[in-house]
N, C-alpha and C positions, 0 to 999 in steps of 0.2 A: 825258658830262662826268665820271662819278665814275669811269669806267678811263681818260679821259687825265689825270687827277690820280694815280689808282695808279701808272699809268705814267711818268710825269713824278715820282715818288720812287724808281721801280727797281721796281716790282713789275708782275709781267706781266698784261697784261689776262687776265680770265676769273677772276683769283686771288678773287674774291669768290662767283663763281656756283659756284666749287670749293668752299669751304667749306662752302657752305648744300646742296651736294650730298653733304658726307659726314655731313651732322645729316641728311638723308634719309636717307640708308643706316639711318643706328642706330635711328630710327622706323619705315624696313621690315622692318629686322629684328628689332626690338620685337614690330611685329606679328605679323608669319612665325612668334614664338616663342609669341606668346598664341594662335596658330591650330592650331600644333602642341597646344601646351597643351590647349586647348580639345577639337581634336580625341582626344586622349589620354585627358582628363575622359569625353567622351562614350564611345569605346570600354570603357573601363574601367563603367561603366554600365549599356551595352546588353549587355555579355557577363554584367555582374550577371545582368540581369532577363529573360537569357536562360536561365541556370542557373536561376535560381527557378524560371521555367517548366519547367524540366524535370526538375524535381523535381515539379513541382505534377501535369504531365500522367506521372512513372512512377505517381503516386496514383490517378490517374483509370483508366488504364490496369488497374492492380491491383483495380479495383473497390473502393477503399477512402472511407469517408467525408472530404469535403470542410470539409462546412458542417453546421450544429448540424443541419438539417432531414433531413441525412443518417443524422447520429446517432441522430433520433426513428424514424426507419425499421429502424434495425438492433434496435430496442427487441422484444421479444415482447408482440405487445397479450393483454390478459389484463383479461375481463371483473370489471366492479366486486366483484360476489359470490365471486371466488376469487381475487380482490387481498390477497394478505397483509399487502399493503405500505399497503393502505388503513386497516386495523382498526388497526394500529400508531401511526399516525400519528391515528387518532381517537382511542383510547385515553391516550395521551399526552398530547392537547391541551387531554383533559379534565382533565388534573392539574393542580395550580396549581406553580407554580414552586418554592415552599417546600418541598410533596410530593417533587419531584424531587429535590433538595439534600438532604432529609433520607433519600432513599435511598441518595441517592451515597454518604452519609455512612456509611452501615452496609453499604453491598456492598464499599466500598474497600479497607477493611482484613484483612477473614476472611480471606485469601491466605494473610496473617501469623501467622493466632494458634496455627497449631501444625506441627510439621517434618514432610515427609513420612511417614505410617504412625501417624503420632499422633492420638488422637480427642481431638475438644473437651472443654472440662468442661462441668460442668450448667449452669453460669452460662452460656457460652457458648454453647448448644444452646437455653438458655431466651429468650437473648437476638434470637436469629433468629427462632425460633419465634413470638415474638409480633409481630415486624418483618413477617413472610409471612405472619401472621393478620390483621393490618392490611391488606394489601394479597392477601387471599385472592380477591376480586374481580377484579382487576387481574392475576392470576398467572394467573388460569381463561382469562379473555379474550386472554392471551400464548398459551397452553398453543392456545388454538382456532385464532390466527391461524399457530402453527408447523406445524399441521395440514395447512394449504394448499399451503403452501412455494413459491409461488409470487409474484411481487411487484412491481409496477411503480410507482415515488415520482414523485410530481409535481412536474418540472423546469420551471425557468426559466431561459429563456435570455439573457444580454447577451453583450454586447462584452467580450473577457477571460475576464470568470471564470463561471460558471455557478452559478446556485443554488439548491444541489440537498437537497431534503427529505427526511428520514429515517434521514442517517446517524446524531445524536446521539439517537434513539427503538429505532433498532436494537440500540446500545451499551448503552443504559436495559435494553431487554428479556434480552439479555443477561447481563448483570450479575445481574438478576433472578431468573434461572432458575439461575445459577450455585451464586448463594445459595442458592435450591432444594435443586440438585444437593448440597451439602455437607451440609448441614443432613441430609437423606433420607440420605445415606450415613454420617452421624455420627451419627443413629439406629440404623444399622444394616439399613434399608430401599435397599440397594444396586442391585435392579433400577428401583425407582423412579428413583435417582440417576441410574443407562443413561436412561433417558427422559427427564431432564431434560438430559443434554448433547447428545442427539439431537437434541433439539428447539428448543437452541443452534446449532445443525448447519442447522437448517431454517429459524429467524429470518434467519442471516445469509446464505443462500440467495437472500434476500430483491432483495437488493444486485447479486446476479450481473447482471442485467437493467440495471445503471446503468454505462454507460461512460466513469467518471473515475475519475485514480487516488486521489482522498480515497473514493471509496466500494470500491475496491479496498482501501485499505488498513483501512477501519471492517470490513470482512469478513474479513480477513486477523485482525485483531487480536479477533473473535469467533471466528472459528476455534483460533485459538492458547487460547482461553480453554477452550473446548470440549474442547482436546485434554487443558492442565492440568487438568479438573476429571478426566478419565477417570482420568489418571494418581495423581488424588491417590483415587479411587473405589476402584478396583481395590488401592492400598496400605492400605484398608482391608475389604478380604475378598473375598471370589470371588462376582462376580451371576451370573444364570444363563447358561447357554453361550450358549443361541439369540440372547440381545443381545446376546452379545460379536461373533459370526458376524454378526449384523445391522449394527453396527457397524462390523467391518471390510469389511463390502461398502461403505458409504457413506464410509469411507475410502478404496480401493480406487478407487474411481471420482473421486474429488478429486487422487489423484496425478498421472493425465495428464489435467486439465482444465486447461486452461492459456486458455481464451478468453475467459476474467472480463481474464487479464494483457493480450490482445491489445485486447478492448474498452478496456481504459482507456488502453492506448498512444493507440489512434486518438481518443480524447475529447481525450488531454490536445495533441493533435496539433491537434484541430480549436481548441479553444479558444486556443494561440496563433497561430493560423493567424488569429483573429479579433482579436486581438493586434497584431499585425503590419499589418491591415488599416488598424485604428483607427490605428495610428502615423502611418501616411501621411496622414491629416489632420492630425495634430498632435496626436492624443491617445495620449499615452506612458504617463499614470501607470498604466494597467491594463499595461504590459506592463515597464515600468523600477522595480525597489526603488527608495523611497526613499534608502537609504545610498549609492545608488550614481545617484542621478536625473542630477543635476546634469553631471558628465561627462560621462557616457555621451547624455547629453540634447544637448551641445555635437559628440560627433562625429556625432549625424544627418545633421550639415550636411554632413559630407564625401562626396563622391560614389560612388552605390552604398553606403553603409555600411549604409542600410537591407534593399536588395537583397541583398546580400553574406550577413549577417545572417542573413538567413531563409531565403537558399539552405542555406550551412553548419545551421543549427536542422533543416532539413527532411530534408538529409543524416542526420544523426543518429538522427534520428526512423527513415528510412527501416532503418538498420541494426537498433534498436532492436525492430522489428515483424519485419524478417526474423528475427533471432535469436528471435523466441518462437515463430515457426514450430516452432524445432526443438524435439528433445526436450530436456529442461530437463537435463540433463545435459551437451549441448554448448551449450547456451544460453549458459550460466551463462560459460563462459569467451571464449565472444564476447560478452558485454558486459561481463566486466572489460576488455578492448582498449579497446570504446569510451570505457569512462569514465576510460581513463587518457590515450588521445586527447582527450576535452573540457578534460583539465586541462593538456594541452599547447595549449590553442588562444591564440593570438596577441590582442595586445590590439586589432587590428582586426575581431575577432570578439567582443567583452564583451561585447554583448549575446545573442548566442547561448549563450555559457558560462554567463552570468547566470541564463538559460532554461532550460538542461540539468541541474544537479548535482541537485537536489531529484527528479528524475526518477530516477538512477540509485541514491538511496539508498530510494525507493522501491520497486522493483523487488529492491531487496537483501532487502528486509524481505519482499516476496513471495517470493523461493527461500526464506529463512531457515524460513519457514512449511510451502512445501511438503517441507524437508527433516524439520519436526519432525514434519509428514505418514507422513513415509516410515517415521519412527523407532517411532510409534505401529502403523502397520499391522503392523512387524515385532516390535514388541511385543506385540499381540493374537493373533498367530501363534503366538509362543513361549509363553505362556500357554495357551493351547491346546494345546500339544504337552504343558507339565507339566501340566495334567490329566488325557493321554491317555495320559504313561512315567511319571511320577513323578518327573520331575528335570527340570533346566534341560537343553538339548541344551548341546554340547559347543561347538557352533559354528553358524552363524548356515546356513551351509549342510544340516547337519542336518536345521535347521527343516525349511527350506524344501525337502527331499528329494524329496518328489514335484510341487513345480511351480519346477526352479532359475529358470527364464527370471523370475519372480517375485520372485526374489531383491534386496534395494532395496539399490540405486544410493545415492551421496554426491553431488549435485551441487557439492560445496565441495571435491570428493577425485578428480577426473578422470576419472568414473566407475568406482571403484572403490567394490566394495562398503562398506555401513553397516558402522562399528566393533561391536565386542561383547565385553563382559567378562562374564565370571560370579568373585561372589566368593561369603564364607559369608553374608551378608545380601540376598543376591537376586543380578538381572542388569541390565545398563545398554546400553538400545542408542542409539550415537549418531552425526552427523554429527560432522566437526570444525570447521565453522561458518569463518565468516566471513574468518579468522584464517588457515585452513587449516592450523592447526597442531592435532594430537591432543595434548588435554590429557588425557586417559585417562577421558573423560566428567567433566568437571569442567564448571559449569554456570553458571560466573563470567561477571561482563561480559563477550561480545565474546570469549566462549569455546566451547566443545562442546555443541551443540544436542543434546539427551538425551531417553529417554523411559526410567525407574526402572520397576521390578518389583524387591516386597518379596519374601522367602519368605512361605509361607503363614504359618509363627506368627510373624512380626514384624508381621502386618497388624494396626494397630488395635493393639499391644500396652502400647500406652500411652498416659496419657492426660497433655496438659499442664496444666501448671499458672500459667499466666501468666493475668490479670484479663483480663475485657473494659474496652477502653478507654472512659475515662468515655463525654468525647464520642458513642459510643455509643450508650449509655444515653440522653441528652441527645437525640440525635437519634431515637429510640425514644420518648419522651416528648413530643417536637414532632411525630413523624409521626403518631402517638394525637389528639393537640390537631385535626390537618388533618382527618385523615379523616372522609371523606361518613360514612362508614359504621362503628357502634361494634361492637367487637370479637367483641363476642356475638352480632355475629348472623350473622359470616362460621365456617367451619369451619377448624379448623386445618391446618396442613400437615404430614404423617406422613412 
């Protein structure tokens, strides 16, 4: 009836079942479009979490740690009695909190109170001196546990972050013995002083045994302490040879140790690898900053962005461990590529960028170390030669005459040897740091990684004249107030 009415106005039958045939059309080809879509989604997905995996299995393949369980196995077990890392951590726990504060307060500042080659005043010699008789007890039981040199800290594992005991008791002990060190060599007791940064040398040793980069880097910045106390030791007089020889062996052997670097790559790899895990249920905050949650929180939703994510992070990761493979001289410039690759990464990668940059200024601060490494062994070298001619050598080759292969590398200078000046007040040998610009051994921010040699009579030839600051004192008179134990009955430190 309703097409011979169409009909019967002029319009041909079928004109109705035409229409409703082209609103099909744009509904199958709706569909067709959300199937394409759809299928497009999926593809883009599956090739994610096929990358992931294969990145996950070159790991497996490499025999490298997965999961935190992996991590406790790479550990060196190391029974209770020659745990270094135990006596430390009892040592410490015994102290009350105030004790601790009021040392930080008095190891902080000695850096400051006089210029290289300058000896304390009395004030200031007297002011350590009863800080270290206070804690004569506490310096003995350091001194026993640097003995061992061996160390394993009792870790906990979670989701994300790890937490790990003993880097801020390492930095305590540290500090501790630094003060030692100055004190003994501002007396004038400078093989004592060798013994006390040796034994700085052997505390953060401690650490090597802990696969993340916060306990890489509490080591790194005990080492660097160690190195400044030598260098401020030695500008005031000459200890005896056989520690300085003993000393540049156990430098010597820190130059190509580079598996402390490789251990924390692979910790800091496993920990977001448990990052990443947690995400996938919907727990982000251990793996997203706050400043940046919320975004970054919103594109999860997009497909593969998680996968995507942690393939690129693992990538990273994986160039990251190759390059410490090498010798740290070509290291060094395969990882400025990478991390100037991470800061060209695409905002569909934020969370892997997010994850990477803390990592590669980390790692900078491990070369910066082992170049001031290198600076110090070739320092100890040339010091040895002026006691064996009489004069600085002429040139860094010199020195090193009878073993060149020995000769230290720049890792900040394209392996090109260590810079070397001699003027009339000593010699300076240095890296050109970070910068890679030679500032002529200049030691400013973010400048020339250095290691100073006084002449012999500028050592010690003066002494400053600046106060000890109050505070100090203050904290000198709280840490007396704390102590188990009164002053009389511990011995002093010579």
């Amino acid at each position: 009836m309703a097409d011979f009415e169409r009909f019967s106005a002029g319009q041909p039958a079928g004109a109705w079942r035409g229409r409703w045939s082209w609103r099909r059309r744009i509904v199958v080809g709706l569909a067709a479009f959300a199937l394409v879509l759809g299928s497009a989604v999926w593809v883009l997905h599956r090739a994610a979490q096929v990358r992931r995996q294969t990145e996950i299995d070159l790991i497996r393949a490499a025999g490298e740690p997965l999961t935190f369980e992996d991590l406790e196995a790479l550990r060196e077990p190391i029974p209770d009695e020659q745990n270094a890392a135990l006596r430390i951590i009892a040592l410490f726990d015994a102290m009350s909190t105030e004790q601790r504060i009021h040392l930080f307060t008095i190891s902080g500042p000695h850096w400051g109170w006089a210029e290289i080659g300058e000896r304390w005043n009395a004030e200031m010699c007297e002011a350590i001196e009863v800080a270290l008789t206070l804690q004569a007890d506490t310096l003995s039981r350091v001194h026993a546990a640097a003995a061992l040199e061996r160390g394993a800290f009792p870790n906990q594992w979670s989701v994300g972050v790890p937490l790990i005991h003993g880097g801020s008791e390492v930095r305590q002990a540290t500090k501790l013995l630094a003060l030692e060190a100055s004190l003994r060599a501002n007396r004038g007791y400078l093989d004592g002083a060798m013994e006390s940064c040796d034994a700085i040398f052997r505390i953060s040793a401690c650490l090597a045994n802990e696969p993340f980069l916060i306990s890489l880097l509490v080591r790194t910045a005990s080492e660097q302490m160690a190195i400044g106390t030598l260098e401020r030791t030695l500008a005031l007089g000459e200890p005896d040879e056989a520690r300085l020889r003993g000393f540049h062996a156990r430098l010597q052997r820190l130059v190509g140790d580079h598996e402390s670097l490789r251990r924390a790559l692979f910790g800091e790899r496993v920990v977001s690898l448990a990052a990443y895990s947690s995400a996938r249920t919907g727990a982000t905050s251990s793996l997203i900053p706050s400043p940046a949650y919320d975004w970054v929180s919103a594109m999860l939703c997009l497909p593969g962005f998680l996968d995507r994510n942690e393939q690129k992070y693992l990538q990273f990761m994986r160039g990251w461990c190759e390059a410490s493979r090498l010798p740290l001289d070509e290291a060094w410039p395969r990882m400025k590529e990478l991390d100037a690759e991470v800061a060209n990464l695409s905002v569909y990668h934020a969370l892997a960028a997010i994850t990477l940059p803390s990592l590669s200024r980390a790692i900078t601060i491990y070369v910066k170390c082992r170049a001031r490494i290198r600076a110090a062994v070739a320092g100890i070298e040339i010091e040895l030669y002026r006691r064996a001619n009489g004069r600085w050598p002429a040139t860094l080759e010199e020195a090193f005459a009878d073993d060149p292969a020995s000769l230290p590398r720049d890792p900040f200078n394209a392996n090109a040897r260590m810079q070397y000046i001699v003027d009339e007040t000593g010699c300076t040998i240095y890296s050109l740091g970070e910068n890679e610009i030679d500032d002529g051994g200049s030691t400013s921010v973010r400048a020339d990684i250095a290691f100073r040699l006084l002449s012999p009579h500028l050592r010690g030839a003066t002494v400053t004249t600046q106060p000890v600051d109050k505070e100090v004192w203050e904290a000198i008179e709280a840490l007396r107030a704390t102590a188990t134990q009164p002053a009389a009955a511990t011995a002093p430190v010579h």
